[in-house]
N, C-alpha and C positions, 0 to 999 in steps of 0.2 A: 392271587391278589395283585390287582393293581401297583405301582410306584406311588401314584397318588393316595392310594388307600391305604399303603403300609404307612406311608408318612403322616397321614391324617389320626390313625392308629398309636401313633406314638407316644410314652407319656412326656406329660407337659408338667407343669406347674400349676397350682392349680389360679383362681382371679385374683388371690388376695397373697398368694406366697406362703402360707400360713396354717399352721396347723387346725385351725378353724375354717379352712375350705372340707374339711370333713362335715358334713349336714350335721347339726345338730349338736356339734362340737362347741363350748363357750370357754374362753378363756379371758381370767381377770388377775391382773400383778396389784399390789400395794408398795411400798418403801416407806422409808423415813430415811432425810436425806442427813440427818446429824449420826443417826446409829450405823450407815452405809450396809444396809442390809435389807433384805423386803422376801416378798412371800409372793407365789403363783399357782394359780389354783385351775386346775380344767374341770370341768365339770359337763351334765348334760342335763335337760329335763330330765330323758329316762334313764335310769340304773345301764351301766356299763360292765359286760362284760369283761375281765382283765387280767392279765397277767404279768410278771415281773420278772426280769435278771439280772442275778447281783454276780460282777466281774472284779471290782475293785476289793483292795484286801482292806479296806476301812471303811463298810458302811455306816451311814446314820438311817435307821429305818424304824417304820412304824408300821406295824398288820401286813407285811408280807408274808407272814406264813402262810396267811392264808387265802392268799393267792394262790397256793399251789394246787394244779387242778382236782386233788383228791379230797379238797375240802369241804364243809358245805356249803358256806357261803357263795353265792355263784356270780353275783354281780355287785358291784362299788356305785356310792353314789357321787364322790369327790377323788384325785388323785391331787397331792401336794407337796409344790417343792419348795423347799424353804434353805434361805440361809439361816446362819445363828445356830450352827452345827447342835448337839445334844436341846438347847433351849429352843430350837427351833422345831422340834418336834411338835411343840405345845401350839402351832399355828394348826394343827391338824385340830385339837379339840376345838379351838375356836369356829374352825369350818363346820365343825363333825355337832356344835352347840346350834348352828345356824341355820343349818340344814334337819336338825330336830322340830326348832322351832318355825320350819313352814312345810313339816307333815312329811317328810323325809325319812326314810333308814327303812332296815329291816324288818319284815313285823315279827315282834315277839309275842303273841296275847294282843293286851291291847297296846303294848309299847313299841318304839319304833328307833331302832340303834342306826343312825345312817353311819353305812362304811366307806369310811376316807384314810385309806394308805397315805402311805408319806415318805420322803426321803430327805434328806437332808446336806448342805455341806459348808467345809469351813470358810468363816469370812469375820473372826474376832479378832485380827490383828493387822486390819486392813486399814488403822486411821481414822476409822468411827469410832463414834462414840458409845461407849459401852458400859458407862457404868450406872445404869440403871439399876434401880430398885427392885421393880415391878419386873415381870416377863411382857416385853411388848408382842411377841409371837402371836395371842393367841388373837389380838386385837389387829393385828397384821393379816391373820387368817381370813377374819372375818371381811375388812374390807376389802381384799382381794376378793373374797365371793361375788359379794356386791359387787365390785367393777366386772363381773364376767360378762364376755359380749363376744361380738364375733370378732372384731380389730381390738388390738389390744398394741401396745407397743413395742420394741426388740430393742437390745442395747442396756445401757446399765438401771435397768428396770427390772420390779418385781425381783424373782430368788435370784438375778443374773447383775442386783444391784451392787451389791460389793464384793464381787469375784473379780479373779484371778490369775490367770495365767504365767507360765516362764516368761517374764519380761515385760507384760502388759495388761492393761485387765481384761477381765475378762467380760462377759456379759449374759444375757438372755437371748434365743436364738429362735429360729421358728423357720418353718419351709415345707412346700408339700410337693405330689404331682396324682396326675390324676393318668391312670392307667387305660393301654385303648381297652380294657374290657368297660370302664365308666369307672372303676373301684376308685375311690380316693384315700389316699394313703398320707400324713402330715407329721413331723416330728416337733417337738417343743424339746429346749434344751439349757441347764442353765453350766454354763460352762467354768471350773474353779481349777486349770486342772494344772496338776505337779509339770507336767510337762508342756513343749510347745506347740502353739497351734500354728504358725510361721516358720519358714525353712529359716536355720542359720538366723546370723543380722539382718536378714533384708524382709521385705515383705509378704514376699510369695507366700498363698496356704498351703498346708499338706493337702488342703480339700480341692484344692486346684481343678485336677483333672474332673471333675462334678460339679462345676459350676455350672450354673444356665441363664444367660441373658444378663450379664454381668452385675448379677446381684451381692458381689463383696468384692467390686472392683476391676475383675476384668482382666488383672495384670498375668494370668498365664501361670505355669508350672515354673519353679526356679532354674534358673538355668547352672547353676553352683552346684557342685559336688558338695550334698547337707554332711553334717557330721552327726554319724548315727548312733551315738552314746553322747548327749549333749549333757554336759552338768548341771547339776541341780539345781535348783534358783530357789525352794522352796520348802519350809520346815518340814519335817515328819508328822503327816496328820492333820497337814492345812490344807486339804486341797478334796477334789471331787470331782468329777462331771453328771448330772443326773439329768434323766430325759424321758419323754414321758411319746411312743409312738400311737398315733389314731387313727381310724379306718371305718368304713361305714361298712365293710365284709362283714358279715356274718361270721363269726368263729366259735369254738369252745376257747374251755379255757386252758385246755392243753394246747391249742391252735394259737391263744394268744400270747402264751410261752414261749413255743418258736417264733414268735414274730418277734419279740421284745430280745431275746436270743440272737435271733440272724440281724435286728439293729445295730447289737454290740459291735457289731465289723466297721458301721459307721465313725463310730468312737476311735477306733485303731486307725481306720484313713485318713484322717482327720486332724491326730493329736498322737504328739511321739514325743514320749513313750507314753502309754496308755494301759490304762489296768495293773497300776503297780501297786504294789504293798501299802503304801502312801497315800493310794486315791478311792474313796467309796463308790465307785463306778457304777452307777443302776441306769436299768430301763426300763420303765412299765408301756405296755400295750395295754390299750382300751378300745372297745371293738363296737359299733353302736349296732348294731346287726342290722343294718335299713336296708342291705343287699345281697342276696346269696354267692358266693363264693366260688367261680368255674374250676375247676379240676387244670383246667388251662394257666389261671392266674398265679396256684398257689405257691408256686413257686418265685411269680416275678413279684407280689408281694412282699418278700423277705429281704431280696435285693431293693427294692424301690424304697423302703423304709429304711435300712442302711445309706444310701446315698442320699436321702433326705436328713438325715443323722448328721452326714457330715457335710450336706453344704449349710445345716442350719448350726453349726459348730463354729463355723466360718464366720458366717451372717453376725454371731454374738458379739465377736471380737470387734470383726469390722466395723460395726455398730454402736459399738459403746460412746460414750461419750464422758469429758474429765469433769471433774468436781472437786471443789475444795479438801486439802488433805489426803487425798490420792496417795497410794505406795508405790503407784506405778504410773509411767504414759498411758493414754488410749493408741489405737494401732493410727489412726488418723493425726493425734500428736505427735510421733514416731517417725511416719512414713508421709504425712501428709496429703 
């Protein structure tokens, strides 16, 4: 092979940066800007093959069991990340009511259950407003649905609205590439988590070395000796990172395990410290099967969805934007 061809080969990014450069991929956020919390929803026309892995010792989850691939169920027709930890599960039935009601789900006879997993994490003591009544989740669920499209926004929107991080908020994140075999591969990711996504004081990401085309800035790897046990900034219980990896490969749903599996590596390059007792750390893979799979790819799939993990881990922070009552700066506040 050619010089030119290997580097024509190469993957890129894909036109939009975004987890919906995968075909057929839709993704829609909702918030409420008084509660500082909101809901993001991926979805596709067709049923999604998918799979999940839970790293962190504090999930919020909903129907992952039966993602695992010895289940029956084979394909999901929604995946949902929500803030509003335990009450935010309830944005799944809002989706999962929405999705009945335009001929969606599983068939039972003549009944039809559409399956929509969920994850979940903390954002109740983040300066919103929280003393509602009613559960706003499941109505959050719902018009996240409704907004799903192929652009969708990044930053402190949808599940990524009232997150978190050591020192700053966090936010919603999203980033793809597209493989020389054609495979498109894109991660979504709402970032809450116990530890830092920035080296030390200053601004540099751990995601640094994985940037592409200075999509959170540009400013390089730190050049500071970090401090590799950094203290904790963060209650016991308040925090998460969950993330949702897609692909237009063809997979099972043991296949889409390891893919949701080999992304967790994203999370760790990304965010230090990462998967602690503290944090519900999940990944789901969703697999739209619109391509077969080369025996060549399978392996660079695993890594490419990791390093989309974590320059879109990056993206969230970088991207966030302040609001009234905030607990924390944005990293643009900060760092300017």
């Amino acid at each position: 092979m050619s010089k030119n061809a290997a580097k024509a080969a190469a993957p890129r990014p894909g036109k939009r940066n975004l987890i919906t450069d995968v075909p057929g991929i839709l993704v829609g956020n909702a918030q409420d800007e008084a509660l500082k919390s909101g809901v993001t929803v991926l979805t596709s026309a067709s049923p999604l093959v998918a799979g999940v892995s839970v790293m962190g010792g504090a999930p919020g989850t909903r129907e992952t069991d039966m993602l695992a691939p010895d289940r029956m169920v084979q394909k999901v027709d929604a995946l949902v990340l929500s803030g509003g930890s335990a009450f935010g599960l309830a944005a799944a039935s809002g989706v999962a009511d929405a999705l009945r009601e335009a001929g969606r789900g599983f068939a039972v006879g003549p009944v039809r259950v559409p399956i929509v997993p969920a994850a979940i994490l903390f954002d109740l003591i983040n300066g919103g407003r929280k003393d509602w009544t009613e559960n706003p989740y499941p109505a959050l669920g719902r018009a996240a649905l409704a907004a799903a499209g192929a652009d969708f926004a990044l930053g402190s929107t949808g599940a990524g609205a009232g997150a978190t991080v050591a020192g700053l908020k966090g936010g919603l994140g999203s980033a793809s590439l597209v493989l020389g075999e054609g495979i498109t591969v894109g991660a979504l990711v709402a970032v809450n988590a116990v530890g830092s996504v920035t080296v030390g004081d200053g601004p540099h990401f751990w995601a640094a070395p994985f940037e592409i085309g200075g999509e959170f800035g540009a400013l390089g790897p730190a050049r500071e000796t970090p401090a590799l046990f950094p203290a904790p900034t963060k209650l016991a219980g308040a925090a998460t990172t969950i993330a949702i990896i897609a692909t237009d490969a063809a997979l099972s749903k043991a296949q889409a395990t390891r893919l949701a599996t080999a992304a967790q590596d994203g999370i760790a390059r990304a965010i230090l410290p990462a998967h602690t007792p503290h944090d519900g750390d999940l990944v789901f893979a969703a697999a739209t099967g619109r391509k077969e799979l080369p025996e060549s790819a399978t392996l660079e799939l695993g890594h490419a969805a990791a390093l989309c993990l974590s320059r879109a881990i990056a993206r969230a922070v970088y991207l966030a934007s302040p609001a009234p009552r905030d607990a924390l700066p944005t990293w643009r506040e900060r760092f300017g």
